[in-house]
C-alpha positions as CSV (number, residue, x, y, z in Angstrom):
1,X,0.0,0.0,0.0
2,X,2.4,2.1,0.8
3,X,5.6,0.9,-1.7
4,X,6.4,2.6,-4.6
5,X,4.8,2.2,-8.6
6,X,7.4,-0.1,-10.1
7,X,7.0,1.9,-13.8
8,X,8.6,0.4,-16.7
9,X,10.1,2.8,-19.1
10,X,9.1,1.3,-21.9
11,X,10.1,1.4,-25.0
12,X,13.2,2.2,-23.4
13,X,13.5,-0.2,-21.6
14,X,12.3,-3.8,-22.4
15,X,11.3,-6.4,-20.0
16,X,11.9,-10.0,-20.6
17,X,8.6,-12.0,-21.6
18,X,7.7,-15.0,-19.5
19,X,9.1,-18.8,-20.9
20,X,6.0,-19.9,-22.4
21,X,5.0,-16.1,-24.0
22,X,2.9,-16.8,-27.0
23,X,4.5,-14.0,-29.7
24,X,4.9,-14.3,-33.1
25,X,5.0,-17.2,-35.4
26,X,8.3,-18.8,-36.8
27,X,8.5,-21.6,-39.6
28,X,11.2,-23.5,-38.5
29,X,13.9,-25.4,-40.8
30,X,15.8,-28.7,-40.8
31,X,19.8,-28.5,-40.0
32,X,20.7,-28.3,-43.8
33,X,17.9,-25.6,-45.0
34,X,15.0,-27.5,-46.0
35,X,11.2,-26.1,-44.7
36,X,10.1,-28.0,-42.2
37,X,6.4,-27.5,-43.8
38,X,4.8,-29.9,-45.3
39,X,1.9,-27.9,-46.3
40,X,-0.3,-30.7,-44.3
41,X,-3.1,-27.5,-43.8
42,X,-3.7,-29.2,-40.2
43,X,-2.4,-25.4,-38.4
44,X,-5.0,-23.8,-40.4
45,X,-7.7,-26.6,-39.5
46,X,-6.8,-26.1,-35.5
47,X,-6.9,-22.6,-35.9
48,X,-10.1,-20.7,-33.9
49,X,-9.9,-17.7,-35.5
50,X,-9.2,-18.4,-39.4
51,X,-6.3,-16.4,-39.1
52,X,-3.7,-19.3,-41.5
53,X,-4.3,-20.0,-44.6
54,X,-1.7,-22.3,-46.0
55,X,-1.8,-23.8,-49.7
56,X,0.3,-26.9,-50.2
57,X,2.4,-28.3,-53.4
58,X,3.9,-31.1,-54.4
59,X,7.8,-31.7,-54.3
60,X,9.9,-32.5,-56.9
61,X,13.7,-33.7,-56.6
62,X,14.4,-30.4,-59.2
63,X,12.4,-28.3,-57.0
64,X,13.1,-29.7,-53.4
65,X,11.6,-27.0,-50.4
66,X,11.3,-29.9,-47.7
67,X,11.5,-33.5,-47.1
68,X,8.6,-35.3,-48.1
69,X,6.2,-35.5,-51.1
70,X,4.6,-31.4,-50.4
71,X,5.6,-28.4,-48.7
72,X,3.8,-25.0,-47.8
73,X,3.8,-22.9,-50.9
74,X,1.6,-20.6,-49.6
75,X,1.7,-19.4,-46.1
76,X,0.0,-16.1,-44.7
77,X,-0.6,-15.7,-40.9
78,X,-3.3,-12.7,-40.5
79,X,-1.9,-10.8,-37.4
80,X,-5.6,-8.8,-37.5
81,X,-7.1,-11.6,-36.4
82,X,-4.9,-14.5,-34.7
83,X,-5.6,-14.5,-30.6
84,X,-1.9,-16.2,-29.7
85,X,-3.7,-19.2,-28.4
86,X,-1.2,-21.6,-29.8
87,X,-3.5,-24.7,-30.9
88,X,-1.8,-24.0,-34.9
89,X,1.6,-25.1,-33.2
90,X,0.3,-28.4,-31.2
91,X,-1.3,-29.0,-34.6
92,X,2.0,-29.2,-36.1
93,X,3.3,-32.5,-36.8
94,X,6.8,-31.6,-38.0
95,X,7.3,-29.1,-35.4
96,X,7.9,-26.3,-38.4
97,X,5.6,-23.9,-36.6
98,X,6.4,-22.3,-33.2
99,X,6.0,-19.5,-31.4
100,X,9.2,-16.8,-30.5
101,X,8.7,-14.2,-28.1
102,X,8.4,-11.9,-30.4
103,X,5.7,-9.3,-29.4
104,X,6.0,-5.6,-30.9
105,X,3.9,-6.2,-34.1
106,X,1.7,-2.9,-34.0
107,X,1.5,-1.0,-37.5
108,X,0.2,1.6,-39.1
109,X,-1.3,-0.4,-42.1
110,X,-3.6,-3.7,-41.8
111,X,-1.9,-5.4,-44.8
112,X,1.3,-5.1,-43.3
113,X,0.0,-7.3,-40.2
114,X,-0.6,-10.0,-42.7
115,X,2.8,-11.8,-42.7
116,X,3.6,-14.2,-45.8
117,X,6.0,-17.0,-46.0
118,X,9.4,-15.0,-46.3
119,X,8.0,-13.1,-43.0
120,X,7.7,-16.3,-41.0
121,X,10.4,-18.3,-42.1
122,X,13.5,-18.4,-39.5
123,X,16.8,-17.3,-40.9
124,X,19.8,-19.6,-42.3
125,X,22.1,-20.1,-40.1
126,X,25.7,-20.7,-41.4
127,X,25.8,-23.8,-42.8
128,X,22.3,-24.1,-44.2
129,X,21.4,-23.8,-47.8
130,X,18.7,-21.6,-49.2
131,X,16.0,-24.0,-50.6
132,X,15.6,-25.7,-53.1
133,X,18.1,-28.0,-52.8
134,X,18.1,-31.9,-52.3
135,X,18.0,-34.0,-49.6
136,X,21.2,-34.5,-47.0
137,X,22.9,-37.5,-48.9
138,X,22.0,-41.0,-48.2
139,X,19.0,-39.3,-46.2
140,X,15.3,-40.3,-47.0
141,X,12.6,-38.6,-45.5
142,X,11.9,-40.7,-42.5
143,X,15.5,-39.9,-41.5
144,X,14.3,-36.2,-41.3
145,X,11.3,-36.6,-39.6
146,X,13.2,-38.4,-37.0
147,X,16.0,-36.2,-36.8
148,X,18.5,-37.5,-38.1
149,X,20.2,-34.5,-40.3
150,X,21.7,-32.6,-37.6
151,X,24.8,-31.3,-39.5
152,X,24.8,-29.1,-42.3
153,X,24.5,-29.8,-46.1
154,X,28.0,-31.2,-47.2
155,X,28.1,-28.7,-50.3
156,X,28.4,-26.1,-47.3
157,X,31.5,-27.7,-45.5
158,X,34.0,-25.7,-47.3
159,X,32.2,-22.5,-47.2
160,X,31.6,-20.7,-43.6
161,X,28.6,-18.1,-45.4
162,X,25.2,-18.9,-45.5
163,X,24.2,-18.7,-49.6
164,X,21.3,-17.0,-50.7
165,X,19.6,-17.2,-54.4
């Protein structure tokens, strides 16, 4: 009753979010680059508030985006009307969808809180290769699914920086 207001100076100063905060999406990648989509829909299905709309296509070993015979070719989260409840990521089967604890996403136009595919996806990290590319080596999908690929692609063993098309 009688302590001080603890006032945060915020945006100056940024408080860490709790563990579990529910922020903004990420689509997650394998250890060599590949999407860990698979354009199964089932995030949009478990979603309350429509917010995902995912179109899947088929895989091709020319035209390789993940492991598997499809991958998300078409992936739009709607910021406008999402609620963070996180059912689209227990949905998930790959795990390619999670949650960071991303939380500023105020802006002053609604399309720009409509984030696409190159929004969501999380960055290459040295090592990976920018899709599409083929499978690890000797690797079959089952092997990704399981987790197997946990190095980098070999064509990136000589080469410390991340290549982008």
């Amino acid at each position: 009753m009688f302590k001080k207001v603890n006032t945060v100076s915020y945006p100056e100063v940024k408080e860490p979010t709790a563990p579990r905060f529910h922020g903004r999406h990420q689509l997650n990648r394998h250890p060599d680059g590949l999407e860990k989509c698979i354009g199964c829909e089932l995030c949009a299905w478990a979603c309350p508030a429509d917010a995902i709309l995912v179109e899947g296509d088929a895989n091709t070993d020319e035209h390789r985006m993940s492991p598997g015979e499809r991958y998300g070719k078409v992936y739009q989260i709607n910021y406008l009307r999402c609620v963070f409840c996180g059912l689209c990521i227990e949905a998930c089967p790959t795990r390619a969808l999670t949650m960071t604890n991303e939380y500023e996403l105020a802006d002053d136009s609604r399309a720009k809180l409509i984030f696409e595919k190159e929004d969501l996806l999380a960055p290459l990290r040295a090592g990976m290769l920018m899709p599409p590319h083929p499978m690890y080596p000797g690797m079959d999908d089952s092997n990704y699914y399981k987790g197997d690929v946990l190095g980098f692609h070999p064509s990136q063993e000589t080469s410390s920086e991340v290549k982008h098309d």
